[in-house]
C-alpha positions as CSV (number, residue, x, y, z in Angstrom):
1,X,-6.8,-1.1,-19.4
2,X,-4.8,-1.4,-16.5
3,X,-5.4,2.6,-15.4
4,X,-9.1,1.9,-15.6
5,X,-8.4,-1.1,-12.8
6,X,-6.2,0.9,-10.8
7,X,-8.9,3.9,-10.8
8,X,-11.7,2.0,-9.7
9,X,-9.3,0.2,-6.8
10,X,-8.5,3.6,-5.4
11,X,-12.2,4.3,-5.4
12,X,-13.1,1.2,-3.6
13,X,-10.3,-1.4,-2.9
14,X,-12.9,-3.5,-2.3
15,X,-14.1,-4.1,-6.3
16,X,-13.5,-7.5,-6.5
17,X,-14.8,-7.5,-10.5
18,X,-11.6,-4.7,-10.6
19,X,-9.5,-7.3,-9.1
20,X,-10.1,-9.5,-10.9
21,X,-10.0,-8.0,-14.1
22,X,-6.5,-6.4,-12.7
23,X,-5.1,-10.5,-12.3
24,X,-6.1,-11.6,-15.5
25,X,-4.6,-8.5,-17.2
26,X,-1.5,-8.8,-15.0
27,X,-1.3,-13.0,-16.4
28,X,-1.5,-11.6,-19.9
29,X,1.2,-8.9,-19.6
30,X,3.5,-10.5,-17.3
31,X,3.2,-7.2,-15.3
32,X,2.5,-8.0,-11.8
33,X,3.0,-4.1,-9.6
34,X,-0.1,-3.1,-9.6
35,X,-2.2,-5.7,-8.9
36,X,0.8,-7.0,-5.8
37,X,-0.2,-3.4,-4.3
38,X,-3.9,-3.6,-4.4
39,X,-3.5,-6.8,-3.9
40,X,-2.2,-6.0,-0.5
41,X,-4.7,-3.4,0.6
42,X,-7.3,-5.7,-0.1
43,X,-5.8,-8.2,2.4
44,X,-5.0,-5.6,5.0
45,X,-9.0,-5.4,5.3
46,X,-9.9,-9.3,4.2
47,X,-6.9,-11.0,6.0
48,X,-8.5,-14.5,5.7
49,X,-10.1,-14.5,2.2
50,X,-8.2,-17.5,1.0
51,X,-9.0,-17.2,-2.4
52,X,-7.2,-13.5,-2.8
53,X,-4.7,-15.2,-0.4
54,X,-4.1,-17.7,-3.0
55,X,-4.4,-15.2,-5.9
56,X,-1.4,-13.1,-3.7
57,X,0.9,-16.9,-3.5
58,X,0.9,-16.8,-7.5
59,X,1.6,-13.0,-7.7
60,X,4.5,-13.6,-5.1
61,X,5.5,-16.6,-7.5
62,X,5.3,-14.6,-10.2
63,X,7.5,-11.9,-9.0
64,X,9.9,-14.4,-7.6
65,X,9.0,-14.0,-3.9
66,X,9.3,-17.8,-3.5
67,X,9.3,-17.1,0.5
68,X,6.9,-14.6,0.5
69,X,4.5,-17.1,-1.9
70,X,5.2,-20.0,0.6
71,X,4.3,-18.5,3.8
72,X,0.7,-17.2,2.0
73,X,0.1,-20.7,0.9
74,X,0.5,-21.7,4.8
75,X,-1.6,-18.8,5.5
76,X,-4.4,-20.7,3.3
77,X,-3.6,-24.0,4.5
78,X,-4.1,-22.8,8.1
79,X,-7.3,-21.6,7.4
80,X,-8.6,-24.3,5.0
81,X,-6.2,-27.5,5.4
82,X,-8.0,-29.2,2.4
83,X,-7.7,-26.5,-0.1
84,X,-6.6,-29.1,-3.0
85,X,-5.3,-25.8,-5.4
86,X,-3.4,-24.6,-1.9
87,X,-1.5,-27.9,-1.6
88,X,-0.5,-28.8,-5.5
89,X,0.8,-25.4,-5.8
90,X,2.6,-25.2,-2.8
91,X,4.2,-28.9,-3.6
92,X,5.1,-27.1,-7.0
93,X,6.9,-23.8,-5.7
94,X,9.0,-26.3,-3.6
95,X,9.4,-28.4,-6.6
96,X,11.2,-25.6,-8.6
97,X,12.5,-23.7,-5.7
98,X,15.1,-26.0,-4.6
């Protein structure tokens, strides 16, 4: 359950079976709080992981924070200009977003 997630994340923000476990269960709920704030810590310490960065652009998306989701995707892109998921997603936000 989510508590469970959120319990081990306080333990070590760094749990990245927690994490993922936290996104999935966030997809499936439509619930997206918790994992946006651990989400968060994590990147406070991993600034440049691209994949949470690009896990944080769909929980931005998700929780309509079409600017916020945006500028993460050029985060990605600026560290890894070919990352293919990076670029189709980004080209979708600004599909729906105008």
């Amino acid at each position: 359950s989510e508590a469970y997630y959120c319990r081990a994340l306080n333990i070590n923000i760094e749990n990245l079976l927690a994490i993922k476990s936290l996104t999935e269960l966030s997809y499936k709920t439509d619930s997206f709080e918790s994992i946006y704030k651990y989400l968060k810590q994590y990147l406070e310490i991993h600034s440049s992981n691209v994949n949470m960065l690009f896990v944080m652009a769909g929980i931005q998306f998700k929780k309509e924070k079409v600017e916020e989701c945006l500028r993460t995707l050029d985060e990605v892109l600026s560290i890894d200009p070919d990352h293919k998921l990076a670029l189709d997603f980004k080209v979708s936000v600004l599909s729906v977003s105008v």
